[in-house]
C-alpha positions as CSV (number, residue, x, y, z in Angstrom):
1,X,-36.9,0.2,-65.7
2,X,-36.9,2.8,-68.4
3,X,-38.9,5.9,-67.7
4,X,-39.4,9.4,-68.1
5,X,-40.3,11.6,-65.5
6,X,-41.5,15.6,-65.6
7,X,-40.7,17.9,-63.3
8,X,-42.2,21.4,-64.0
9,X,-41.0,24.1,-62.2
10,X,-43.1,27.5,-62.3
11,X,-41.4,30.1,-61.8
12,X,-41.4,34.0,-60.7
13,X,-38.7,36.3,-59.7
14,X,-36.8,33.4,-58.7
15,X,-33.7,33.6,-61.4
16,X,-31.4,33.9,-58.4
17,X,-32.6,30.3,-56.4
18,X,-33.4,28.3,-59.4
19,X,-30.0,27.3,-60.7
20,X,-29.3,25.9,-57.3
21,X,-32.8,23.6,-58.2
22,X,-32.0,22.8,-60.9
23,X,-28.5,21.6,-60.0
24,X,-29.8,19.7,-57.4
25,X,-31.8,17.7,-59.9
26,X,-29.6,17.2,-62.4
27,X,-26.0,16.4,-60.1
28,X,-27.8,14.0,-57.5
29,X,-25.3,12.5,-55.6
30,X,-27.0,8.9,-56.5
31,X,-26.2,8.3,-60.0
32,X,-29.8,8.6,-62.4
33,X,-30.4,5.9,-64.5
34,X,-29.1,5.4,-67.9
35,X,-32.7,4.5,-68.9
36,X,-34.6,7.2,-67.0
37,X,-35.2,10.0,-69.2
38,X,-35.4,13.6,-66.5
39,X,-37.3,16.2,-68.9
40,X,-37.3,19.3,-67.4
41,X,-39.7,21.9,-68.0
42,X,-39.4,25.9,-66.8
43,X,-42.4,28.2,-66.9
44,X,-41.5,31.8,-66.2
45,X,-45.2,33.3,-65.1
46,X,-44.2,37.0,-66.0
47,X,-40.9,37.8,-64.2
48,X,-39.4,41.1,-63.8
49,X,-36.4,39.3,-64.2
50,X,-37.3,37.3,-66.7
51,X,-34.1,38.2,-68.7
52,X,-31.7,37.1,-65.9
53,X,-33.8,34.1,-65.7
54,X,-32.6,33.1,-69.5
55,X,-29.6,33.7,-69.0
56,X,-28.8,31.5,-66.1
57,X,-30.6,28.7,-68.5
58,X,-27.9,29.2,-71.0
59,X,-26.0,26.7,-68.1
60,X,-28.8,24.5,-68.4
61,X,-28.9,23.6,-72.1
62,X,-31.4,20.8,-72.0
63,X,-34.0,22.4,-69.3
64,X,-37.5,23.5,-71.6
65,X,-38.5,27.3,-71.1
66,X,-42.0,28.6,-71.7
67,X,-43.3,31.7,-70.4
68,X,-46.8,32.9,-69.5
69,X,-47.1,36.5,-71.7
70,X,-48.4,38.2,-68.3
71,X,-48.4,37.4,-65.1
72,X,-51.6,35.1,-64.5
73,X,-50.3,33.0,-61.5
74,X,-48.4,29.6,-60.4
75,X,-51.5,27.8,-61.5
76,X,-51.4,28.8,-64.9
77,X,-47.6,28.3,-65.4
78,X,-48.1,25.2,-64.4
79,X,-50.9,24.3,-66.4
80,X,-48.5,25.2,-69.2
81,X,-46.2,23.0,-68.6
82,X,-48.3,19.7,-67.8
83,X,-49.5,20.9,-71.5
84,X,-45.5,20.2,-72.7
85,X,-44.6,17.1,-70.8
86,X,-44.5,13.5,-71.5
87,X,-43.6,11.7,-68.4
88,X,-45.2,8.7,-67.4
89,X,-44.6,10.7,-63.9
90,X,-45.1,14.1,-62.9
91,X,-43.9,16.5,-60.2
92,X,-44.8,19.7,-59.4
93,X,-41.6,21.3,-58.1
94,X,-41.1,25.1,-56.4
95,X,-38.1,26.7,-57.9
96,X,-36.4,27.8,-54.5
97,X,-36.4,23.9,-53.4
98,X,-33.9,21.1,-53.6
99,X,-34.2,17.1,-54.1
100,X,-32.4,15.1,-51.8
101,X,-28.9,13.9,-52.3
102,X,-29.9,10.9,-53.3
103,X,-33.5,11.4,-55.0
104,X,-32.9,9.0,-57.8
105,X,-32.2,6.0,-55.4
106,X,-35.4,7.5,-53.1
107,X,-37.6,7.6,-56.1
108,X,-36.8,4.2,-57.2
109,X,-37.9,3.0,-54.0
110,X,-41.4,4.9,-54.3
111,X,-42.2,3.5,-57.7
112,X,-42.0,0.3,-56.1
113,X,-44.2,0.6,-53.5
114,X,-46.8,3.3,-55.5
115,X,-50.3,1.5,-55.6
116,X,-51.5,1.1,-59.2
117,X,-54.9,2.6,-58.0
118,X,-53.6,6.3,-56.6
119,X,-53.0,8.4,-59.0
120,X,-51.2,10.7,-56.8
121,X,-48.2,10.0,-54.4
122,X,-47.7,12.0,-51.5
123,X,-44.2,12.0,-50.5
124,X,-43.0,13.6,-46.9
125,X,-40.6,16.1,-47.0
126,X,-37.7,18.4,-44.4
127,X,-36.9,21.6,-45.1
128,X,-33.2,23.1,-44.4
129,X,-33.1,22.9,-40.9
130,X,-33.7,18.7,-41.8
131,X,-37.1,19.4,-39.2
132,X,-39.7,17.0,-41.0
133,X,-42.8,19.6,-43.2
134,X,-45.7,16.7,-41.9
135,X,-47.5,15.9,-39.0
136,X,-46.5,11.7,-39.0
137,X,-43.4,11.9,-40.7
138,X,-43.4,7.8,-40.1
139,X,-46.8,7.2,-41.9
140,X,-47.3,5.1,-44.9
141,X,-50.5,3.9,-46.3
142,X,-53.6,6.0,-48.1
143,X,-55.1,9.1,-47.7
144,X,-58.8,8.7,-48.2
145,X,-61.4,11.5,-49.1
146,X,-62.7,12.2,-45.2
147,X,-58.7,11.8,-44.3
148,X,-57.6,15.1,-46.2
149,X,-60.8,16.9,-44.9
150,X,-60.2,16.1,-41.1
151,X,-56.6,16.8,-41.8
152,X,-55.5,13.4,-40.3
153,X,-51.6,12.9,-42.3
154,X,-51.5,16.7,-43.3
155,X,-48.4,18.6,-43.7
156,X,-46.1,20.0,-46.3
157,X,-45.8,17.0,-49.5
158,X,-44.4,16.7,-52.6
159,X,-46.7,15.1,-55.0
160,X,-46.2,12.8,-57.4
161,X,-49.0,12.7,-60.2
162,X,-49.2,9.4,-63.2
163,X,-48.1,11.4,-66.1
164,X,-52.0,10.9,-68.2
165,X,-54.1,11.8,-65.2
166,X,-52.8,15.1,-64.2
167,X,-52.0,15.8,-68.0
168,X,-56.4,15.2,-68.4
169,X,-57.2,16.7,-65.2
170,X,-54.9,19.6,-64.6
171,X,-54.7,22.4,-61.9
172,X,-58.5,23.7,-61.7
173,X,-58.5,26.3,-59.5
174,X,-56.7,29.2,-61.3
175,X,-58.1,32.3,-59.8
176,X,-55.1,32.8,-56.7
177,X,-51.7,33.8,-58.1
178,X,-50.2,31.3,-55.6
179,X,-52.5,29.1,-53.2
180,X,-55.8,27.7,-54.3
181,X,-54.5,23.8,-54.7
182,X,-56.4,22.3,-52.2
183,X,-59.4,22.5,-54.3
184,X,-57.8,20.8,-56.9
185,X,-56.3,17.8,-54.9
186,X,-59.9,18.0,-53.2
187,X,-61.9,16.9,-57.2
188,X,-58.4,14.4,-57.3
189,X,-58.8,12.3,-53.8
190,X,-63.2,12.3,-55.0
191,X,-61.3,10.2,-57.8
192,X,-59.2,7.6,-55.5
193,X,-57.2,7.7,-52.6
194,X,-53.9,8.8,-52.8
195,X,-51.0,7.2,-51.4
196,X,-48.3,8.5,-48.6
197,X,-45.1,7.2,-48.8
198,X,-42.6,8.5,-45.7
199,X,-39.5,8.7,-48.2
200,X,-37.8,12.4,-48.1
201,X,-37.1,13.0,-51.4
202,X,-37.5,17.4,-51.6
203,X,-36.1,19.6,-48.8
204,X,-38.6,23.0,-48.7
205,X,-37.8,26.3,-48.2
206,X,-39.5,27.6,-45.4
207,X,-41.3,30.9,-45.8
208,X,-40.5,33.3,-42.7
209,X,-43.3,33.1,-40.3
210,X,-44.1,36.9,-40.4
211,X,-44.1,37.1,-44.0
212,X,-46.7,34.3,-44.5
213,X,-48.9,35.6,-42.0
214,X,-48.7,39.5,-43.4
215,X,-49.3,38.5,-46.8
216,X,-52.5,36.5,-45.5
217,X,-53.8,39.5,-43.4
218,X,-53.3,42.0,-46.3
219,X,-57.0,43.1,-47.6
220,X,-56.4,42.0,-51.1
221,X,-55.0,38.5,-50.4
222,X,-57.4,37.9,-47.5
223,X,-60.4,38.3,-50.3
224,X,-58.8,35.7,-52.4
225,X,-59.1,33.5,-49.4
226,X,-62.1,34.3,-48.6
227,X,-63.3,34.2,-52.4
228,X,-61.4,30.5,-52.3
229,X,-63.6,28.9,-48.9
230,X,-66.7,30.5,-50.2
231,X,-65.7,27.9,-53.5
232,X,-64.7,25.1,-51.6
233,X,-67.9,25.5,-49.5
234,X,-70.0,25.9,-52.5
235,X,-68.3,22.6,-54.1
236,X,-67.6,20.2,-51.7
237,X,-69.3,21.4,-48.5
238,X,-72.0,18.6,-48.8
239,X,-68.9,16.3,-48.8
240,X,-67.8,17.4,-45.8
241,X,-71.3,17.7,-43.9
242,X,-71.0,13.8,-44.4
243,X,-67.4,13.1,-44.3
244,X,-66.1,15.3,-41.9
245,X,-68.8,17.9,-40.0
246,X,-66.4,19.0,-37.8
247,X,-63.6,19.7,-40.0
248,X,-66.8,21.2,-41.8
249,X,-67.3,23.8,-38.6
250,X,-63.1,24.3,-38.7
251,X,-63.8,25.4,-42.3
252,X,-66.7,27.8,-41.6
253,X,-64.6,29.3,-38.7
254,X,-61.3,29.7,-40.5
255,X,-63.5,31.4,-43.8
256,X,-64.9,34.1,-40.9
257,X,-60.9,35.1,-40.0
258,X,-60.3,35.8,-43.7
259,X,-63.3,37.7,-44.2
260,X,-62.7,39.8,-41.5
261,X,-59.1,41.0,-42.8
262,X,-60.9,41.0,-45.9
263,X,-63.1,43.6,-44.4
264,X,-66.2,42.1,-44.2
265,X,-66.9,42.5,-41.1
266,X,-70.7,41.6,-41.3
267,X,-70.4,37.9,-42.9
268,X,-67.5,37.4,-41.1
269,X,-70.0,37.2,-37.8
270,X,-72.0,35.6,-39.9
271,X,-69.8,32.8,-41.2
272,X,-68.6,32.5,-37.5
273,X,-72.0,32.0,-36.0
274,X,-72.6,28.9,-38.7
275,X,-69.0,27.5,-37.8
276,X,-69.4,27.8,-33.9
277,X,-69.6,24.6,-32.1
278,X,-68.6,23.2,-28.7
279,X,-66.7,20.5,-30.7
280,X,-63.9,22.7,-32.0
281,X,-63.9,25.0,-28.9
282,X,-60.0,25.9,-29.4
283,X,-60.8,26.9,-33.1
284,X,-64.2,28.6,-32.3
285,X,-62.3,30.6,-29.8
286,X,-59.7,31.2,-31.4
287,X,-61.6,32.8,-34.9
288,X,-63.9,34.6,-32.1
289,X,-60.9,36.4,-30.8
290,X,-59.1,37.3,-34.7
291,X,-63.0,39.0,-34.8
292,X,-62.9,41.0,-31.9
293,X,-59.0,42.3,-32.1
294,X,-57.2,44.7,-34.3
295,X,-55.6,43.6,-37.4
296,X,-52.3,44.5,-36.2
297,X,-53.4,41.9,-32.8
298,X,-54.8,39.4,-34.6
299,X,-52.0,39.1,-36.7
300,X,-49.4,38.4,-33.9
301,X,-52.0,36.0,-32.4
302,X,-51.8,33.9,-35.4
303,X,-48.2,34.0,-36.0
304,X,-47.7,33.1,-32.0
305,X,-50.1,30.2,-32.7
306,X,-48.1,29.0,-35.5
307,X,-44.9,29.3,-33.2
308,X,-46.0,27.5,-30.8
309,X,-47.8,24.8,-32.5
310,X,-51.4,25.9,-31.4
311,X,-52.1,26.7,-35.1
312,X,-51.2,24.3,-37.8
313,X,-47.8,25.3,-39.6
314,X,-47.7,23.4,-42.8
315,X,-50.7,21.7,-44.9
């Protein structure tokens, strides 16, 4: 079946991993179809190396470089791109990633079973140690509205978007340099389901734990978190009062830890007195105990949590 698929790979500080991307797209070990046209589409947000960046392009002759003039986020870079593409398919692809071996043969196979009526595709995904990135690696079937805000199939996806509706809707939330999508894919599954498809098709590079968590707990990240919830309460918090009120009291709770390494220590009681409820104990609890403990304490708490599973680690 002819096609032409996009992926769009933002990109910053990242000249050293992205060749190895880009190889892995472009020397699959499954043969990509003669009639499948693989446009390729590089969007350099601001780089300090942006000059090393062009110059390991020069191997890739047919890959599509824009550039952001300053740095203004992943968001925006990709924004950019989806402006530049044609693909009847669409991928949003992180430049220190790989696709599988055999992603041509693997994306075959999710075409075919793709409902007509999502407009998005999630597709599960490993990362290097081959451990699965989602909860039900096995799961196939759709993720409705209330499923994404009770977290029921979360984890780490790849998304697939149909070319014309990500082109027309886009990436809304700009304001994070890096995070931020979830309200995005929140206005998308208002639209229609989308669809989960248990094919591997990307292995993910794995952040170390430590590193996530300290960038999180740093002052001037945790206010863009806690500027992001306030958003996603203001927008869809009457969606998940209906949908999902206890996922609703999980988000309240989790908006009090990031005001509180924010440094707003006042609506972070606040927000946690709203959130509290006997029916997320573990997560009331837990958000009571970030409040009361140092920085430096809460941040090994959450990092243990994530270790050990008592705190989600992907999704």
């Amino acid at each position: 079946m002819p096609l032409t698929y996009s992926i769009i790979i933002p990109t910053y500080n990242m000249s050293v991993s992205l060749p190895r991307t880009l190889n892995s797209i472009l020397h699959p070990k499954t043969a990509i179809p003669e009639d499948w046209k693989v446009e390729i589409i590089v969007v350099d947000d601001g780089s300090n190396d942006q000059a090393e960046l062009i110059e390991a392009l020069k191997r890739f002759p047919d890959v599509v470089f824009d550039k952001n003039p300053v740095n203004q986020g992943k968001w925006f870079a990709c924004n950019r791109g989806l402006k530049k593409s044609s693909g009847e398919f669409v991928t949003i692809f992180d430049a220190d990633d790989e696709l599988a071996p055999d992603w041509p043969e693997v994306f075959a196979k999710i075409l075919e079973e793709w409902p007509a009526e999502a407009n998005v595709c999630y597709s599960a995904c490993v990362n290097e140690n081959n451990r699965s990135t989602v909860n039900e690696p096995e799961y196939r079937g759709y993720l409705a509205p209330e499923d994404m805000m009770n977290g029921r199939h979360s984890g780490e996806y790849l998304p697939f978007f149909r070319g014309d509706y990500i082109r027309r809707h886009s990436y809304q939330y700009t304001r994070m340099k890096k995070d931020g999508v979830g309200y995005t894919y929140l206005s998308m599954i208002l639209d229609a389901p989308f669809w989960i498809t248990p094919r591997i098709i990307r292995i993910y590079n794995d952040d170390p734990l430590d590193q996530l968590v300290q960038d999180i707990t740093q002052p001037h990240r945790a206010k863009e978190y806690s500027d992001y919830y306030q958003v996603i309460r203001d927008e869809f918090g009457e969606d998940y009062r209906k949908l999902a009120p206890v996922a609703h009291c999980k988000l309240l709770l989790k908006h009090s830890a990031y005001l509180k390494f924010a440094g707003r220590i006042k609506e972070a009681w606040q927000t946690w007195l709203q959130g509290a409820h006997g029916s997320c104990l573990k997560d009331t609890l837990g958000a009571l105990l970030i409040l009361l403990l140092p920085r430096s304490l809460a941040k090994t708490l959450i990092v243990a949590g994530k270790r050990f599973g008592l705190i989600q680690r992907y999704g």
